[in-house]
N, C-alpha and C positions, 0 to 999 in steps of 0.2 A: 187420361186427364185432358180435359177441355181448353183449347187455346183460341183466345180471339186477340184478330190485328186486324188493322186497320191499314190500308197500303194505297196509295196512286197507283194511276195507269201505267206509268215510267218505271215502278218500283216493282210490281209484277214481274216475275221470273217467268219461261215461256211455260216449264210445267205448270204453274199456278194458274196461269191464262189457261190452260187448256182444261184442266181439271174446272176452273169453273163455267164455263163454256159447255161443258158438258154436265157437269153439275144440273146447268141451268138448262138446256135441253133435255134431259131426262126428266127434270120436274115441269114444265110448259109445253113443251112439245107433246111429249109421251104420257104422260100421265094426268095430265090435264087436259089433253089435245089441245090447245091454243096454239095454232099455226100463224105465225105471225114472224116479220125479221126478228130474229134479235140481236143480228151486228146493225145498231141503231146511231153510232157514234156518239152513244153515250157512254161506254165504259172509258173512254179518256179522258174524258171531263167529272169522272166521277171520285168517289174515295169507296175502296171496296172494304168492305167490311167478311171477311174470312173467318171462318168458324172450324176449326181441327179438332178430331178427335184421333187418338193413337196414331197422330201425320198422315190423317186423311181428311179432304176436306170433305164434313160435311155439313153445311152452309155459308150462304152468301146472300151479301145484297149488296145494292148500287145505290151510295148515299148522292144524293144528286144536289147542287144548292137550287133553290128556288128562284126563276127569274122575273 
């Protein structure tokens, strides 16, 4: 079953940081090759958007506000 939450930077557990971190490096980095930073210091200013399947995550995004 599919679970989506919505959580702050503060609210992230270190597992959850790191799963999506690497999440996010395996799909830009590796598979897309876009080499680029991507500790931008945007994930604390963000609301992350977490996507689990069977307590795994598999998707994310970084809802950002507009400035």
């Amino acid at each position: 079953m599919m679970a989506f939450e919505f959580k702050h930077f503060n609210e992230l557990s270190n597992l959850e940081l790191y799963d999506l971190l690497q999440l996010r490096a395996e799909i830009f980095v590796v598979e897309q090759t876009c080499i680029y930073n991507d500790l931008d210091g945007l994930d604390k200013v963000a609301t992350h958007l977490i996507v689990e399947n069977d307590n795994k995550i598999i998707a994310t995004s970084r809802l950002l506000k507009l400035r």
